[in-house]
C-alpha positions, 0 to 999 in steps of 0.5 A: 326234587329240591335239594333239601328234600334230597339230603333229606333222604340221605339222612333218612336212608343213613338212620334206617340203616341205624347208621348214625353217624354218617347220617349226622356227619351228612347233616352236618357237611349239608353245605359243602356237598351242596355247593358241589351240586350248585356251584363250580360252574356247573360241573358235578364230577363225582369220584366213582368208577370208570368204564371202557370197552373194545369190540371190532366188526369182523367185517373190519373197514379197510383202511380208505385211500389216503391223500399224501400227508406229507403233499398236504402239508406243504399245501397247509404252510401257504394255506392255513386254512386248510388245517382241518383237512391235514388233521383229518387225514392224519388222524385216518392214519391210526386205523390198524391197517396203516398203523401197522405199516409204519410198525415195520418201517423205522425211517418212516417213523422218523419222518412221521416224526420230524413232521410234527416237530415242523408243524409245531414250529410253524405254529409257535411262529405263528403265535408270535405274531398275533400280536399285530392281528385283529381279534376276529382273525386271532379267533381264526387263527386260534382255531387252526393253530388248535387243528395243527397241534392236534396234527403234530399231537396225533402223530407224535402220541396217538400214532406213533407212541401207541405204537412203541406201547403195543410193541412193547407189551405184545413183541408178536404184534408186529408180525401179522396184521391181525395180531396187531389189531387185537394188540391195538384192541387191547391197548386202547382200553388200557390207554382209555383208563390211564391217567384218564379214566382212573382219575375217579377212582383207583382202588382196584382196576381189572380187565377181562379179554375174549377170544374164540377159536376152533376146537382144532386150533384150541388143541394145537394151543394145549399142545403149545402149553404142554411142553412149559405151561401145563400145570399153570394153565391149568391151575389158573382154570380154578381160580376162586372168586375170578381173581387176578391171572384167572382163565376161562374156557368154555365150549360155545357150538363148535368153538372154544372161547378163552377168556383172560381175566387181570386184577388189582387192587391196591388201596392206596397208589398213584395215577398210572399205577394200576394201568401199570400193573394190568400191563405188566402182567399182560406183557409177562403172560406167556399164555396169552402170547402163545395164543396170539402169536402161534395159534389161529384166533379171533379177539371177540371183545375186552371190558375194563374197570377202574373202581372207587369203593362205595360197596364192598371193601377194597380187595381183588376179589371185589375188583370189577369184573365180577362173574356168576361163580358161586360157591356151589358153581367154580365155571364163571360165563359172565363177566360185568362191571358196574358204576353206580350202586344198585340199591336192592343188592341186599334184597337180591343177594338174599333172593339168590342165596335162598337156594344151593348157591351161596356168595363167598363171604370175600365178595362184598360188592354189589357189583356181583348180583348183576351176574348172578341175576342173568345167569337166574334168568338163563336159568329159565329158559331166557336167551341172554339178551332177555336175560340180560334186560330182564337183570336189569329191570330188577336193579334199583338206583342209578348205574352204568353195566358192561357185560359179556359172556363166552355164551355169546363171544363177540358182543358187549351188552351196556344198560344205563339207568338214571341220571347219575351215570354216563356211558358212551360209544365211540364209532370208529371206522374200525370198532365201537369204543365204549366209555364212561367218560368221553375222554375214555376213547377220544385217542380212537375216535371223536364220535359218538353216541350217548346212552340214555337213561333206560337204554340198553345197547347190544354191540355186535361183532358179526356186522359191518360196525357203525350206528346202524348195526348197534341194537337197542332194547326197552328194559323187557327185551323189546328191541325199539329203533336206535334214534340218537344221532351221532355227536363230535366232541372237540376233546382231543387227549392232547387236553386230557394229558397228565403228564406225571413226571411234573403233576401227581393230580390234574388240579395241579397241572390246570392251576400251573397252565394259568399262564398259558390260558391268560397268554390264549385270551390276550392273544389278538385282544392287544395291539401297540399305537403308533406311538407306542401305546399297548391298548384293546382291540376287540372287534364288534363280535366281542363288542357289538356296534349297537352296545357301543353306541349306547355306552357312548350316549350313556343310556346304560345306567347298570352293569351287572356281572352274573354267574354263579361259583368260581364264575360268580366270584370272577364276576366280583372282582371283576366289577371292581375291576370296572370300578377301579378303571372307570373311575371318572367323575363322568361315569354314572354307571353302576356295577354289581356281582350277581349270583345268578339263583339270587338273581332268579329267586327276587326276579321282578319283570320290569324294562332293563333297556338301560341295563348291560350284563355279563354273563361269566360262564366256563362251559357256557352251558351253566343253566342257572346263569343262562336262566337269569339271563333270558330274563334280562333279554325279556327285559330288554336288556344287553348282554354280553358274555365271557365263555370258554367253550364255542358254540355252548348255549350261552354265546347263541344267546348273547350279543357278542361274546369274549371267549377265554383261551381257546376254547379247549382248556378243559378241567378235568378236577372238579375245583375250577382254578384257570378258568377264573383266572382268564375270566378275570383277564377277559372283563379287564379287556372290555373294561379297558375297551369300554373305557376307551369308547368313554374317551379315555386316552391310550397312554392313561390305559396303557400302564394298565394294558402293560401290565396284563402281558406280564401277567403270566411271566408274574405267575410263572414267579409265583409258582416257582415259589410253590415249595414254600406254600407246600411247606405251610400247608403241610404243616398248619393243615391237619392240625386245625379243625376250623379255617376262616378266609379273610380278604379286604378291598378289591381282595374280597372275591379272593376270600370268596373263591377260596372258601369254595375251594378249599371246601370242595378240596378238603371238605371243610365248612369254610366261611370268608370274612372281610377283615372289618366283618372281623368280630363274626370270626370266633375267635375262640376256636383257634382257628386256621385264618388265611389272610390274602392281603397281597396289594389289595389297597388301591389308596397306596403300598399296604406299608405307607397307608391307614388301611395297614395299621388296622391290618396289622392290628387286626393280625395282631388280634388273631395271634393274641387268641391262639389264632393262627393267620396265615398272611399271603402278601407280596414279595416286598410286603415288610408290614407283617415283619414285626407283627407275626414272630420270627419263628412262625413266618416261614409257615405264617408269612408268606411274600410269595406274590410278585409286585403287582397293581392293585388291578391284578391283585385278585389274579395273584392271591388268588392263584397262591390261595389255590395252590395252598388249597391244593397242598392242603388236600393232599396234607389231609389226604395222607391220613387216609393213605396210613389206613390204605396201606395197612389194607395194602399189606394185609392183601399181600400177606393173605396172597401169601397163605395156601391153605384156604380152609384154615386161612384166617387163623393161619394169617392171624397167627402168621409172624409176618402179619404180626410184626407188620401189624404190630408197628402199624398199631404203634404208628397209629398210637403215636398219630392219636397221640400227636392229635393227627386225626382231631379234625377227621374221627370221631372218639368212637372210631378210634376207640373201635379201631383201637379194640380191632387192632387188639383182637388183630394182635391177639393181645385180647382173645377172640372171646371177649368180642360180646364185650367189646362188641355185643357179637360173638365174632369168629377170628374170620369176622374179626378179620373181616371187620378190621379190613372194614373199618380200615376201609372206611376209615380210608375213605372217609379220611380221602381228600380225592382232589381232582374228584368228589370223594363217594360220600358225594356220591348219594347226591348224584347217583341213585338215591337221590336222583330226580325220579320223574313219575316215580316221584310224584306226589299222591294224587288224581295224576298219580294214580293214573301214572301208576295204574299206566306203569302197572299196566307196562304201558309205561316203563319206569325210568324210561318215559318220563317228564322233565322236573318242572312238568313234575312239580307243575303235575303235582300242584294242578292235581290238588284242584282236578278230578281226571275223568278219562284219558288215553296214550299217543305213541310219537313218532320223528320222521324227517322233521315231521311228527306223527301220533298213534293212539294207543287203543289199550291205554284208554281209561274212564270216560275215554274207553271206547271212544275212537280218535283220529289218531287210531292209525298213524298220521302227522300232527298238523298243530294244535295245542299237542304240537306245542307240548311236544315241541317245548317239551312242557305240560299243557293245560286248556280246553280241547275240541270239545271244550272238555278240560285237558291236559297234555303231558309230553314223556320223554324216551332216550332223548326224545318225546316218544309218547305224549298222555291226554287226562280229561279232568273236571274242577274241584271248585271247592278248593280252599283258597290258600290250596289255590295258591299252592295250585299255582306253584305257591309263592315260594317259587318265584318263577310260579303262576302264584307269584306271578299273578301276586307280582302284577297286581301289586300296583293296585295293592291298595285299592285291593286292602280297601276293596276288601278290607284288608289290613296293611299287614296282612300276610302275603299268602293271606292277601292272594288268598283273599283275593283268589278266594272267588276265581274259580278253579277252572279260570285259575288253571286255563286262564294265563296270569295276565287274564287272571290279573286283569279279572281281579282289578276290574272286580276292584276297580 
């Protein structure tokens, strides 16, 4: 599906909703959000909710033997290339068992300590010399360096610290083995959510933990709580609406399953502070620790959530998890949590209120159906691994669900549906580990399995743990094999450390650890002559021989830099980069930035043997970029590449690849900020080594190669004057509706990088100009221009030469019409002294680069341009926290009132309410007034919030809402109303940074994600998908084909006439692939036939072989002769079924339907275009063959010249045949 088809429908579900504004403000952002899903390298983060989970087998694995740590490490010092064994075993010391042995014995800690202390000074030594290595053993030593400091990290944080954490919380926890265990449980999933997890969403977190015991062992609890905790447990027994502190006990067979339940929810709030507040009440619940430390128990499982509003306003009782309470039912059972939306919440929360029950109206999140539905289908008759599937086959849209029930203590059921929604299990030796994001339990574990779409998972306690107890479900309870094999990510929490008490968000962190990414790139690259010369040395895997024999016999004509976002932008400067360091009169090459859709989009096959192209990739697995560069290797192109990540699917496609850092740099915030930074370093490196292979002198490359070890010192500098960066932003930022970014020379890809930043981190439609390009800038607006003009004239000092006059006039010109520029420039800079007056500079001027090359100019303005793109945020962001913390305080003062059933006159009238409200209302009058929310609400939300806030006060009576209002509202509903508005006033306000706030979130979850089959186009093989998902021999969302087969199926129906037809079931054995027909899902001429695949045999080849190896639809002639076509379905990660349509031609098919048939010529990778494409060369004679004129239309011309192909040649006849058949007829 198109992404203008996607937005398409936002807009449409947002008028259907008769909500108008959000649908033209969507319309209006299209090009923002756009670029969220197109650019960034890739990555689509989206600020939702996160996921985490703990279960052990109760046949827990011991601990196994340990070879000596200590031994080993004395083994790794003289030989390093055994650090992957010592982390290895380091990291078997965090089961239960040996964790818990170092809880009793401090001087061992302390020696466990000081080892890490030592690996990490021997690894700092090492880093020290790299400088006198080549680069192939720099990429060694680098990888072994990473597997020591992960060693020293693994003591120092996930062993050691983790035991100080649980000490801490559960003092008990040292006095048994199991104790400790559960502690450890416990723990991880608190440590999966802080600072991790949370940072896509923090406005409510809570946990739910299970416990069973025996009912002899429940009476010796009750019986420790009667001397001091009576009334309190009992009182924590009725809590409505499964609040903060609830408790559950419910009778299971002989058993007693005890479940404790911790919430909060806070609107606004920093990262840790809800995992701070779930471990404070933890740690103060005497109750829990009674039951852990005096009675005989097991822990069953815990289930945690942290939540980002999209449904629901921000409040306790919509904090996930959600039970099945309802007001005609206080005993909860089942407990869920829920990322995502489920699209039909209305519909079935309509369905379940049609009889005794009812919702409480306090309960707003879609979340709450999912409880609900199960315990309907408990209801009749189903166990709840049927109930659960059946709950899930109702709910629309794309989600990620968690559950469990003291029905069943002791399993976790997890559902994943769509693709915008990820949900993990971690395998330990000890547990499963299920999260959302990978990072969510990589301090237990590195492997894992990932959900599929339509995958459900039960895991169970009572087994022996590991990939062969987890069960898996069809979506009608239908258990079906587990095929997912186990992956290891390479992510450790050492790459997903927050440390707060430096950075309040991770964007800020990753823009502060450029210094550190560019040192990693440079490590092993520079090496110094002998006489004393800092020049390259990249190996033949960075530059293989073969390309270096080329550029030395100049047979390249063309270097092309292809990426797409941040990288695209990397590939600009550095072609200019290339530019300026080649620049003899010698050197024939041409260089040129593509952006690698554009690229694809005017893609014409021709030979490239005279073309070299970098491929510039964070992740390596960007597919646009990896796209555009297979065409070029068709091509006969050379490629080299610039990646981050090792082993991703562009560096095994590539010649050699130049890796930046050390492969683990990750980005957790969505906007890329270091990674542009060392793929910038990593092209000067091949420019200065190509430069080399052209016969430049080391001491004419020398200043340059200096000039990059001091790179990171300069930016060191740079960030040490951030305070006057922040001090601009905070104050220009929310004043300004409209912003502009201009650049000139080599600073061009600097205006280009931070319009995509500052629009991804303050949601701005952001242009960039070049300051000759100045008059498209209206200047009417009075606009916000920031201006990076730091050293970017190589013709001289931007005060001595031409190039800064027409700068400072142009300056000049902006601050004539009320513009406001902002000019970013370095440290000595006196040409904009005189230009922007003496009181503006210390917000207008900022000297805050270091002295620096032209070469490096890019580099240092672009790091001041993402720092005041990140103070800019956060500017913006402190609007919506006015909003959050009125919500906060009416949560705390309704927390405050007794008496539910006159509960909102009694807080309406309460004076602490009032007075609270009252000075919030003035501040509020005073930000309208001071035009704090001109670029962020419209006139109509002020106006309503101005109405609440007065029927709030009581200043206007409850009875002037029909005027207001056109409703007769309650003081309820006003209540109700106000916390709405606030909460979406909140929202819509938040500047989330290292996320994309939820009104992204329509783009990637449910709404609007490729649907498959379901969102085909109406047609002959529509209709027989239909008629097979009717039937249930296919399931929705689970079989299904990929995008490509999708758009191909809808095209090729147009000119067919399916006849008959049947279903294969495929099945993977030990590399072999075997079909099954189907019998039952034969349909018209087919009914009845037999097929050698009646019974299970191996596919031996043929044309279903090489469906289902490439995963992509077939079309030809089968055995018979008869038309086929062979469509490959996807289940959980593998074809799992492959469908065979008999089809007769529409040979009546008019001829501009033929080319829609083939794709159409707007696609430019079509069967359509590609035939149009080869025939061009005869263009020609074709107008004179058939009397056609010069300026005929494109569609026009194919059509003429398709008119007599038939239907049947057009679809089993490749282009070239087809091509070939139209120029003989002319010729």
């Amino acid at each position: 599906m198109s992404i203008v088809k996607r937005w398409l429908k936002v807009v449409v579900r947002c008028i259907v909703d008769l909500n108008w504004k959000i649908a033209i403000t969507v319309w209006k952002y299209q090009s923002i959000v756009i670029r969220y899903l197109t650019s960034n390298d890739g990555k689509s983060v989206v600020l939702s909710c996160g996921i985490a989970g703990v279960l052990y087998p109760k046949y827990l694995h011991q601990a196994p033997p340990q070879q000596d740590v200590y031994e080993l490490w004395q083994q790794v010092k003289s030989s390093p290339q055994d650090a992957k064994k010592l982390l290895d075993v380091v990291r078997k010391l965090k089961h239960p068992e040996q964790m818990f042995l170092f809880c009793n014995n401090t001087e061992e800690r302390q020696k466990f300590m000081q080892l890490a202390e030592e690996i990490r000074d021997f690894v700092s030594f090492r880093v020290q010399e790299a400088f006198r290595i080549s680069s192939q053993q720099s990429e060694k030593e680098t990888q072994e360096n990473l597997w020591l400091l992960d060693s020293a990290w693994c003591i120092e944080q996930e062993n050691l610290q983790v035991i100080d954490y649980i000490i801490d919380v559960f003092p008990e926890a040292k006095t048994k083995l199991e104790v400790f265990t559960e502690s450890l449980a416990i723990v991880s999933v608190l440590r999966g959510l802080d600072k991790k997890l949370e940072t896509r969403g923090r406005d409510s977190c809570g946990l739910s933990i299970m416990f069973r015991m025996e009912k002899e062992q429940y009476q010796k609890f009750c019986g420790y709580l009667h001397e001091s905790f009576d009334d309190d447990f009992h009182n924590r027994q009725l809590s409505p609406d499964l609040k903060n502190y609830a408790l559950d006990v419910h009778t299971v067979n002989d058993d007693v399953v005890v479940t404790f339940t911790y919430k909060v929810a806070k609107a606004i709030g920093q990262l840790g502070d809800n995992v701070a507040h779930l471990r404070n009440y933890i740690q103060g619940d005497e109750i829990l620790h009674v039951l852990l430390g005096k009675v005989a128990h097991e822990f069953c499982s815990a289930i945690v959530h942290t939540r980002w509003a999209s449904q629901g306003i921000v409040s306790i009782e919509n904090c996930h998890p959600v039970d099945n309470q309802t007001l005609g039912n206080n005993r909860g059972y089942i407990y869920a949590v829920l990322n995502g939306d489920i699209d039909n919440y209305a519909d079935l929360r309509s369905m379940c209120e049609n009889g005794s029950q009812k919702i409480s109206d306090q309960i707003t999140t879609d979340a709450k159906i999912i409880p609900l539905i199960i315990d309907k289908f408990l209801g009749e008759g189903h166990n709840l691994e049927e109930a659960f599937c059946q709950a899930v086959n109702l709910f629309n849209g794309s989600f990620a669900i968690e559950m469990h029930s003291s029905l069943a203590p002791g399993k976790i059921y997890l559902a994943q549906q769509g693709k915008g929604q990820g949900l993990y299990v971690g395998l330990s030796d000890y547990g499963y580990h299920i999260a959302s994001e990978i990072y969510g339990f990589v301090e237990q574990t590195a492997d894992y399995i990932a959900m599929e779409p339509g995958q459900i998972v039960v895991l169970d306690q009572n087994s022996d743990g590991g990939l062969k107890a987890i069960k898996t479900f069809d979506r009608n309870g239908k258990e079906v094999p587990l095929q997912t094999q186990i992956a290891q990510t390479p992510i450790t929490t050492r790459d997903v450390f927050l440390d707060t008490s430096r950075f309040q968000h991770f964007l800020q962190k990753e823009i502060h650890e450029a210094p550190q990414i560019i040192q990693k790139t440079l490590n092993g690259r520079l090496i110094k002559t002998q006489s004393g010369h800092i020049t390259t040395n990249l190996g033949n895997e960075i530059l293989p021989q073969k390309i270096r024999d080329k550029l030395r016999e100049k047979k390249y004509r063309y270097v092309y830099f292809v990426g797409m976002g941040t990288a695209h932008a990397a590939g600009e400067a550095i072609a200019a980069t290339f530019a300026n360091i080649l620049h003899n009169e010698n050197n024939e090459l041409i260089f040129s930035s593509l952006l690698a859709t554009e690229f694809m989009a005017t893609y014409s096959k021709k030979d490239r043997h005279n073309t070299l192209v970098i491929g510039i990739s964070q992740s390596g697995g960007t597919t646009d970029t990896n796209a555009a560069i297979r065409k070029f290797l068709e091509d006969k192109a050379d490629v080299l590449g610039i990646i981050n990540k090792r082993d991703s699917d562009m560096s095994f496609l590539v010649d050699g690849v130049l890796y930046t850092g050390d492969g683990r740099d990750v980005e957790i915030a969505v906007a890329s900020t270091k990674a542009f930074y060392a793929q910038v370093i990593a092209g000067t490196l091949y420019a200065l080594e190509i430069s080399k292979i052209f016969g430049f002198e080391d001491e004419e490359l020398h200043e340059i190669a200096a000039e990059l070890l001091e790179i990171p010192g300069k930016l060191e500098t740079l960030f040490a004057r951030r305070e006057q960066i922040a001090k601009s932003a905070n104050e220009l930022a929310p004043k300004h509706v409209y912003w502009d970014t201009l650049s000139t020379g080599i600073g061009k890809p600097v205006a280009r990088e931070l319009k995509i930043k500052l629009s991804e981190l303050c949601y701005m439609s952001i242009p960039s100009f070049t300051a000759a390009n100045k008059k498209h800038i209206n200047l009417s607006a009075e606009a916000l221009i920031l201006c990076f003009l730091g050293a970017v004239d190589f013709s001289g000092a931007l005060h001595q030469g031409s190039l800064a006059k027409d700068l400072r006039g142009e300056i000049a010109i902006f601050l004539a019409q009320s513009n406001v520029p902002v000019v970013i420039t370095t440290e000595n800079d006196i040409t904009y002294d005189d230009v922007i007056p003496p009181q503006k500079q210390p917000y207008q001027l900022l000297k805050v680069i270091p002295e620096i090359s032209p070469t490096f100019a890019v580099i240092m303005n672009t790091a001041a341009g993402h720092l005041w793109a990140y103070y800019a945020a956060e500017a913006l962001n402190k609007r919506s926290l006015f909003f959050a913390q009125i919500l906060d305080d009416i949560n705390r003062l309704e927390s405050m009132v007794v008496d539910e059933d006159s509960f909102p006159i009694q807080i309406l009238q309460n004076k602490d309410f009032q007075k609270c409200l009252r000075e919030h209302y003035e501040n509020y009058k005073n930000f309208v007034e001071n035009n704090c929310f001109n670029n962020g609400l419209l006139a109509k939300d002020i106006a309503e919030l101005e109405k609440l806030f007065l029927l709030v006060l009581q200043i206007i009576p409850v009875t002037a809402t029909p005027f207001l209002f056109n409703e007769n509202w309650s003081s309820e509903q006003i209540l109700q109303e106000f916390k709405s508005k606030l909460t979406y006033l909140r929202t819509w306000l938040c500047r989330s940074i290292d996320a994309i706030k939820h009104q992204a979130k329509y783009i990637t979850v449910g709404v609007t994600g490729f649907e498959g089959i379901t969102d085909m186009a109406a047609g002959e093989l529509n209709d027989v998908f239909q008629s097979l998902l009717h039937n249930q021999l296919l399931m929705r969302y689970e079989e299904d084909v990929n995008e490509y087969d999708l758009i191909t199926l809808s095209n090729v129906q147009r000119g067919i006439k399916v006849v008959g037809g049947l279903l294969y079931n495929v099945y993977h054995e030990d590399g072999d692939v075997y079909l099954e027909t189907i019998g039952e899902s034969m349909f018209g001429d087919s009914q009845g036939k037999t097929s050698r695949y009646m019974d299970k045999m191996k596919l031996r080849g043929g044309r279903k072989a090489i469906a289902i190896k490439h995963n992509k639809v077939n079309i030809g002639k089968g055995q018979n002769q008869e038309n086929t076509i062979i469509i490959p379905l996807r289940s959980l990660g593998k074809i799992s079924k492959i469908l065979l349509c008999r089809f007769d031609t529409n040979e009546n098919l008019e001829a501009l339907d033929k080319i829609a048939l083939l794709g159409g010529l707007e696609s430019k990778n079509s069967k359509a275009t590609e035939i149009f494409v080869t025939i061009q060369e005869n263009r020609e004679d074709i107008l004179t063959y058939y009397r056609m004129s010069e300026d005929i239309t494109d569609d026009n011309f194919l059509a003429t010249v398709l008119d007599k192909v038939t239907v049947r040649d057009l679809l089993l006849l490749p282009h070239e045949d087809i091509s070939e058949k139209i120029i003989a007829k002319v010729h």
